[in-house]
C-alpha positions in Angstrom: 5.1 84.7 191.1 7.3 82.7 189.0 10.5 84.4 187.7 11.2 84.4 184.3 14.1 82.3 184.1 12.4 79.5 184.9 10.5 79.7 181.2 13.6 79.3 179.5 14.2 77.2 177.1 17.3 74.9 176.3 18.3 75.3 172.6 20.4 72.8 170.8 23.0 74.6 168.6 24.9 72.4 166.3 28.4 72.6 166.8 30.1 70.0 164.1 30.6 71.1 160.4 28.5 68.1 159.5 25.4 69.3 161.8 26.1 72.9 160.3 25.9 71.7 156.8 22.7 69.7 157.6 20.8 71.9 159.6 22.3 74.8 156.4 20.6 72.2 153.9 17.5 71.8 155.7 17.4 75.6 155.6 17.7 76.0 151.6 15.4 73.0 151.5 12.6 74.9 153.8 13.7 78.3 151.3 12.2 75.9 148.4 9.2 74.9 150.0 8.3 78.3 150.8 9.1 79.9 147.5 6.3 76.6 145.9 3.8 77.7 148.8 4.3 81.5 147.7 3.6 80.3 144.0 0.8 77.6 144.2 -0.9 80.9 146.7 -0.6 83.0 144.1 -2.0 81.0 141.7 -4.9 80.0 143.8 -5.7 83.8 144.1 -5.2 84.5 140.9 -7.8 81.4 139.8 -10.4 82.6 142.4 -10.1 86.6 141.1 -10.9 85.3 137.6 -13.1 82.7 138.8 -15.3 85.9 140.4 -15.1 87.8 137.0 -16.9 84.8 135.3 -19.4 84.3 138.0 -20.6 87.8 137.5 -21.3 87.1 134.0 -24.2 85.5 132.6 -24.8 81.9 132.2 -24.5 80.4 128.4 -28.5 79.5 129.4 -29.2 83.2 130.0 -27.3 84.4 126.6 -28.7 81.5 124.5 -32.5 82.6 125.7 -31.5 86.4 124.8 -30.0 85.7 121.7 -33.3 83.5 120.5 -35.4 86.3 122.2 -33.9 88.9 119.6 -33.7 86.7 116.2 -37.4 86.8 116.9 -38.1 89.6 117.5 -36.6 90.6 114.4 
């Protein structure tokens, strides 16, 4: 049986204010990127809610042949 300790890993902690203010950029950076994602996700659902509202409706075809149906009928 292996002990846990041995599954540890080593972690790299920057200890210069340099590394600190790079790895704090790369942060708000990665913030950014998530916050697009978030947005371009919520678009995308919002495009595919709508896009099932249409798809439910009749095709221009269908309404043009219902449409010529009933001016003839009258």
């Amino acid at each position: 049986m292996t002990h846990w300790s041995s599954w540890l890993v080593a972690v790299v902690i920057p200890t210069s204010d340099a590394s600190i203010g790079k790895v704090a950029r790369e942060i708000e950076e990665l913030k950014v990127k998530v916050h697009v994602e978030k947005t371009v996700r919520a678009y995308k659902e919002e495009y595919e809610s709508i896009a099932r509202v249409i798809n439910e409706l009749p095709s221009r075809r269908d309404i043009t042949a219902y449409v010529l149906i009933a001016v003839m009928v009258d």
